[in-house]
C-alpha positions, 0 to 999 in steps of 0.5 A, a space after each residue: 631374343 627367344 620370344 624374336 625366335 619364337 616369333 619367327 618360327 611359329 609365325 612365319 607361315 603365316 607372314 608367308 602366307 600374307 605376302 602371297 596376296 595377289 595384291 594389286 599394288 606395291 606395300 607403301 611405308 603407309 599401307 605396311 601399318 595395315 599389313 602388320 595388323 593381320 600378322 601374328 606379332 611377338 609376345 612383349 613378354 616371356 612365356 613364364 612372365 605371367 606366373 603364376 596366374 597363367 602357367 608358362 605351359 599354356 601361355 606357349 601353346 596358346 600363342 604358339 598353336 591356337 593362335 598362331 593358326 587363326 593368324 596362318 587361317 586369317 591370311 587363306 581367307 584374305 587370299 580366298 575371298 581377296 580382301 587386301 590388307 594393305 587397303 582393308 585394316 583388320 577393324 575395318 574388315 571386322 565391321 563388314 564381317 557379315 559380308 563375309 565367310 565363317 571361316 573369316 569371321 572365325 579367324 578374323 576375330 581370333 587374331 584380333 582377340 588375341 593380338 588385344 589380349 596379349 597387349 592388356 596382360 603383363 607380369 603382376 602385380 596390376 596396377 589400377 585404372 586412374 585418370 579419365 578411364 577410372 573416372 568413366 568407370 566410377 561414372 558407369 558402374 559405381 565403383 571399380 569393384 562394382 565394374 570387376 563384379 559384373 565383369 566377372 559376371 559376363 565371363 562366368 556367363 558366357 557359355 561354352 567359349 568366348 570372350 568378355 569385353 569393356 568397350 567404349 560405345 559409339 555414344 562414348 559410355 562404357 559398357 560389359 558384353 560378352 561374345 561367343 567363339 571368336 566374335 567382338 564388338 566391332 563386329 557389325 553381328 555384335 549384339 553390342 557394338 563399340 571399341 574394345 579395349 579390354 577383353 578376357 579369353 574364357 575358352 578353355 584353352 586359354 585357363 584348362 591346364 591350371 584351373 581345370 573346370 574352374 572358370 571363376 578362378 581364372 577370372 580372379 587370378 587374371 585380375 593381377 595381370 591387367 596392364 592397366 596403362 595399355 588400357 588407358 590408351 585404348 581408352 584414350 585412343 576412343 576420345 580421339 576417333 
């Protein structure tokens, strides 16, 4: 009940916003899928449930304030630059994203990342990957604690703000980037183009008021959070594209 609360409160402008759209038709039980993608969505978990490797502090404002703006900017954009999310998905839009502002790039990509990141933590402890992705993972990096070290490499490389990614390519096979700002691989300016289904956020503020300067720290401690199963079924949803 407090995260519906919270939900409705700190969302609903942006919901609001959404539903303004001069939208040329009526939102069909098909098309409501893609109208739900651009709106900010419930925590599945409480604000503390992540202690303590991410405080319940920064877990608020992170959902409560940065991204809650990216979902209420996404929503001016579409209206500005009339893209209809009840024809346009939010992936298909960010596969064209060169077609558009750096206001929808911005915002477009900071919904998606956040929406995704929620999704790929809950409360410790983690599990590890098994199944087909374990074995895609053993096959590309050598090892599970070979692909957590170059993971954590692209995280720690990654100037200023941005993101780390595990995503699935077109050709199938893994692979580790990193993008700057709010970019992701689906984007069609991507350096390295593919599906995410793992993604961890180095901006500052998603670590700053427990770890201070200490990126690395917040690297491992995100480790106990990783839901692998929702990973998994990122992965699987790759194989059947």
């Amino acid at each position: 009940m407090q995260n519906r609360r919270q939900f409705l409160k700190t969302s609903g402008k942006a919901g609001i916003a959404i539903a303004a759209l001069p939208l040329t038709s009526k939102i069909s039980s098909t098309s409501i899928v893609n109208l739900k993608e651009f709106q900010q969505q419930a925590l599945p978990y409480g604000y503390a449930a992540l202690e303590p490797f991410i405080d319940a502090m920064t877990m608020e404002i992170h959902y409560t304030k940065h991204a809650a703006t990216y979902a209420k900017n996404l929503a001016d954009a579409c209206i500005a630059e009339k893209v209809d999310p009840t024809t346009t998905s939010l992936p298909e839009l960010l596969k064209n994203i060169s077609h558009y502002s750096p206001k929808m790039r911005n915002n477009a990509g900071g919904h998606y990342n956040h929406e995704l990141f929620w999704q790929i933590m809950k409360p410790a402890p983690a599990t590890t990957p098994s199944g087909k992705l374990s074995d895609a993972i053993n096959k590309t990096f050598g090892s599970f604690d070979a692909f957590k070290t170059a993971f954590g490499d692209a995280a720690k490389a990654r100037f200023g703000s941005g993101w780390a990614w595990l995503l699935v390519k077109n050709d199938g096979s893994l692979a580790i980037s990193s993008t700057p700002n709010q970019d992701n691989p689906l984007m069609d300016i991507a350096e390295t183009k593919g599906a995410p289904i793992l993604g961890l956020d180095v901006w500052e503020h998603a670590y700053y008021l427990k770890y201070q300067n200490k990126r690395p720290d917040y690297i491992n401690a995100w480790w106990n959070l990783v839901n692998w199963e929702y990973v998994q079924k990122k992965f699987d949803e790759t194989n059947q594209a």
